[in-house]
C-alpha positions as CSV (number, residue, x, y, z in Angstrom):
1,X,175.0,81.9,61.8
2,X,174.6,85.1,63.3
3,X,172.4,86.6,65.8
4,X,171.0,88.7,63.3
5,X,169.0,85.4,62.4
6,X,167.8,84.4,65.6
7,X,163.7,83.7,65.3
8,X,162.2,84.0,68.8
9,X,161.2,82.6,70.7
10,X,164.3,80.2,70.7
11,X,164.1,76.8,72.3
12,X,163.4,75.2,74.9
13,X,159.7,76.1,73.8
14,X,157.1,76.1,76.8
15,X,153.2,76.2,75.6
16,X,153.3,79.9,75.3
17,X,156.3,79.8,73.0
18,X,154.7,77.2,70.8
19,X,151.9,78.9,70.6
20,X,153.7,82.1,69.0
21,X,155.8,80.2,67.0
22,X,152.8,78.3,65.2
23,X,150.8,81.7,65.3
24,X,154.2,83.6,63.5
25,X,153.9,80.7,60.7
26,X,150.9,81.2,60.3
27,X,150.9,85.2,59.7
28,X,154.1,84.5,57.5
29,X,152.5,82.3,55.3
30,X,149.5,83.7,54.8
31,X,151.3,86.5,53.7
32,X,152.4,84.6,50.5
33,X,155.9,86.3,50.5
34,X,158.4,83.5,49.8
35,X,161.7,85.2,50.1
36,X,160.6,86.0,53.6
37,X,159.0,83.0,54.8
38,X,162.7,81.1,53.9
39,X,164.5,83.3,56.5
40,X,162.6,81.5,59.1
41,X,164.3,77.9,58.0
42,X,167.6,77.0,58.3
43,X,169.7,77.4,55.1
44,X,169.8,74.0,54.8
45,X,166.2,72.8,56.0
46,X,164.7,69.7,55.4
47,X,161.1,69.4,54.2
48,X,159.3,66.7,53.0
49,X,155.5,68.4,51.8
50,X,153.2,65.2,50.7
51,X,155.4,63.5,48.9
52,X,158.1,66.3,47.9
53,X,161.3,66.2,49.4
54,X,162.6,70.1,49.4
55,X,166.1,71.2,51.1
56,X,167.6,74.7,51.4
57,X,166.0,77.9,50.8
58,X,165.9,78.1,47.2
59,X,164.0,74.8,46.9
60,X,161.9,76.4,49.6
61,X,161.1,79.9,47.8
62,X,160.8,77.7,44.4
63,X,158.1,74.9,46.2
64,X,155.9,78.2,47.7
65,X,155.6,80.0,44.3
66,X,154.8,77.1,42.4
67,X,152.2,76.5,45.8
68,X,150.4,79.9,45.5
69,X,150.5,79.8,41.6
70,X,147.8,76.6,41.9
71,X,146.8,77.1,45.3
72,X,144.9,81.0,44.4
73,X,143.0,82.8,47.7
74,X,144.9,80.6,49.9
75,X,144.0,81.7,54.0
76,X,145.6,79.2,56.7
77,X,144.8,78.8,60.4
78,X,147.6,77.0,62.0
79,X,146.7,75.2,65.9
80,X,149.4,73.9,68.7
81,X,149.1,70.1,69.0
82,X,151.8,69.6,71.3
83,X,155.4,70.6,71.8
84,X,159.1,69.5,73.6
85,X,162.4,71.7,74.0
86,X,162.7,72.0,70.3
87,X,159.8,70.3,68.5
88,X,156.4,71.5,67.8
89,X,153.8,69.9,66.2
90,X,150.6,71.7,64.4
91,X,147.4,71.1,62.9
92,X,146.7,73.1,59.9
93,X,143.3,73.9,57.7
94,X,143.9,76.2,54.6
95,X,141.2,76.8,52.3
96,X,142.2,77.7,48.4
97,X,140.6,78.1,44.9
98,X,141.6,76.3,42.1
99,X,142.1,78.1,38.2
100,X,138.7,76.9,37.2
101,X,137.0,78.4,40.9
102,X,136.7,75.1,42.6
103,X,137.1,75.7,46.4
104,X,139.1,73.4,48.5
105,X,139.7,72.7,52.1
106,X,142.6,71.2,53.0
107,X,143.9,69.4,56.7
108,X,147.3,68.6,57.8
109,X,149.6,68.0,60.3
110,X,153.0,69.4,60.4
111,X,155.8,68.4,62.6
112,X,158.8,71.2,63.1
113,X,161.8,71.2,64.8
114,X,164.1,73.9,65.5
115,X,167.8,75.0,65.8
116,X,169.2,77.3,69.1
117,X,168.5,80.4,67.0
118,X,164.9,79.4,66.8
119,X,165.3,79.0,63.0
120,X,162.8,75.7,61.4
121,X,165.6,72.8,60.3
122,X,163.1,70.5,59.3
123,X,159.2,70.2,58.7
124,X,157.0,67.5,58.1
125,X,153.7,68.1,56.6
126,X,151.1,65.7,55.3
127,X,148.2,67.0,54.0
128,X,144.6,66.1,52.3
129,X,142.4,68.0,49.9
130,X,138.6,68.1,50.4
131,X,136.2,69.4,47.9
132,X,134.3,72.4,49.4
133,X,131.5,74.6,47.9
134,X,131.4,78.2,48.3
135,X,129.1,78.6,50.5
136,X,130.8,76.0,52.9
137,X,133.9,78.3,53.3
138,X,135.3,79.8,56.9
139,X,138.0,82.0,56.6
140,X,136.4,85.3,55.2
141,X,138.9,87.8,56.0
142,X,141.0,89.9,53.3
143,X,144.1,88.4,51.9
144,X,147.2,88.7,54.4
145,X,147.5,87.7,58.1
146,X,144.2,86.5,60.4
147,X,142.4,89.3,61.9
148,X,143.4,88.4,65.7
149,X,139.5,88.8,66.2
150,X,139.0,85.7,63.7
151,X,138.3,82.3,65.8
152,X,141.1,79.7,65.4
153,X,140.3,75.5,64.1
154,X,138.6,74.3,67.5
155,X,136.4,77.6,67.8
156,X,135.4,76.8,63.9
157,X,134.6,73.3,64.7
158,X,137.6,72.3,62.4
């Protein structure tokens, strides 16, 4: 691997580093570009998503488009739990339409951990899907990366 890959901030994390590692995630996928969010793992990372077992970056780019083909106006807040030397662990909320316009909210946990270069080798993610009207909705802001201005899950109550 070359240094050209390096993702800081590069382990050993302290809080700050966590925090702009979850906030980096978070701006990456809510940009909904697959080839580029893969760069961040390892080529051979280990995800297990629910119950789907994904490894490399193919099967990663492959799991996201079949993700945002279902998952339609998907916006994602992503909040530091707690982190070591090389682990992080988040809480997520992402809120997402389905084809026929039903509105979901859905929680998870995700638990990373990195290599040196800073690069994801494996993440953990369960998550659970909550029905949600229209009107109960949070993240209003246009498709793309959180407006730094929007409040993050404990400022929404989430």
């Amino acid at each position: 691997m070359s240094n050209s890959e390096a993702r800081p901030p590069l382990p050993p994390f302290n809080h700050e580093d966590a925090v702009i590692k979850a906030r980096k995630a978070e701006d990456a996928w809510n940009t909904q570009n697959p080839e580029a969010i893969a760069m961040a793992y390892t080529a051979d990372s280990q995800w297990r998503n629910r119950s789907e077992f994904i490894q490399g970056r193919e099967q990663i780019i492959a799991f996201l488009q079949r993700k945002w083909a279902k998952e339609l106006e998907y916006r994602l807040i992503k909040e530091v739990w707690c982190h070591t030397d090389d682990r992080i662990a988040v809480r997520f909320v992402y809120e997402w339409q389905d084809e026929a316009g039903q509105w979901y909210r859905s929680h998870g946990n995700e638990n990373w951990q990195f290599d040196k270069q800073g690069l994801m080798a494996a993440r953990h993610a369960s998550i659970n899907d909550v029905a949600i009207t229209e009107q109960q909705r949070k993240f209003h802001w246009p498709l793309g990366p959180r407006p730094e201005s929007h409040p993050g899950l404990s400022e929404l109550g989430l």
